[in-house]
C-alpha positions in Angstrom: 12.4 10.5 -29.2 14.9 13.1 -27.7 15.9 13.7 -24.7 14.0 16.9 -23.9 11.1 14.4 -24.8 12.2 12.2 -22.1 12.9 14.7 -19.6 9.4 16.1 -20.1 7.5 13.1 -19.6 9.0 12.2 -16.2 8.8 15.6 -15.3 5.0 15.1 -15.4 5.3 11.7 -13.9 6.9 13.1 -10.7 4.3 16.2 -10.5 1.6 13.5 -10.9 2.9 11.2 -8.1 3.8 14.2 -5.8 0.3 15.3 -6.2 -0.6 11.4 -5.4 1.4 11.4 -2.4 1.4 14.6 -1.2 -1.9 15.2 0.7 -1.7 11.4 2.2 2.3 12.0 3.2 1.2 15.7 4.7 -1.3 14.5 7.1 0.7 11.6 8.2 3.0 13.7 9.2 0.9 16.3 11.2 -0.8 13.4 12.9 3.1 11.8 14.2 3.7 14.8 15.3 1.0 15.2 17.1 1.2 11.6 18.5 5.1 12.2 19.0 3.8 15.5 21.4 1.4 13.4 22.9 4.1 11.2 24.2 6.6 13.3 25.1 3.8 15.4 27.3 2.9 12.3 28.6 5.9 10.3 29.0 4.3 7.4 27.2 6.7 5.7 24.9 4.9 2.8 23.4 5.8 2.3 20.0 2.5 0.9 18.6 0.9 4.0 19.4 2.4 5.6 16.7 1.0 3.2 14.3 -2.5 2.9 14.5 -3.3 6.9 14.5 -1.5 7.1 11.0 -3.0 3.8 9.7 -6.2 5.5 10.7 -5.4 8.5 9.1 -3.9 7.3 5.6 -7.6 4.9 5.7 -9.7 8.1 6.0 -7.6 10.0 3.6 -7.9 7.4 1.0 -11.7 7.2 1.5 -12.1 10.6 1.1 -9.5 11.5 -1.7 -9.5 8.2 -3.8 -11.9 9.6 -6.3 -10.1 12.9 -7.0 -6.6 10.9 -7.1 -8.1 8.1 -9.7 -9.2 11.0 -12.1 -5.8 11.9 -11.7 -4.4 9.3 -12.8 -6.2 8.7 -15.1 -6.3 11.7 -16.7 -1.9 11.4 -16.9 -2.6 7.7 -18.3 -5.1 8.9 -21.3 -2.7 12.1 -21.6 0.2 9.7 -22.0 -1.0 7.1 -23.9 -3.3 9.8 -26.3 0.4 11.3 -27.1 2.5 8.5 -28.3 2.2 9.1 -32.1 3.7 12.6 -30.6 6.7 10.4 -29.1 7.0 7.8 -31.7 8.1 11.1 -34.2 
């Protein structure tokens, strides 16, 4: 097993998480944003507020985007686990 090997294989593992992440981290961000605007127009500065918005919003992303992020990951797993006579060499 070289290192190039190595280097390869958690190359693909940090693509595959970022692409895990990405679309739940994105809209949790839009929506603290948005709730951070919120306050500041308002002058509301409870911190809980923050919280529930973005629990809501990483529930509904889940929901909606578990499916395509299970075939995903398993997709990396059968890739990985179909090449190991590949990294065994």
């Amino acid at each position: 097993m070289s290192q190039d090997l190595i280097v390869q294989i958690f190359r693909e593992f940090l693509k595959t998480a970022i692409f895990l992440m990405g679309p739940i981290l994105i809209a949790t961000i839009i929506v603290g944003l948005l709730v951070s605007i919120f306050q500041a127009a308002t002058q509301i500065h409870e911190m809980t507020l923050v919280f529930v918005p973005k629990i809501i919003v990483i529930g509904l992303c889940l929901m909606i985007l578990f499916p395509w992020m299970l075939n995903l990951m398993v997709s990396y797993t059968v890739n990985l686990f179909s090449n190991i006579p590949t990294y065994v060499k």
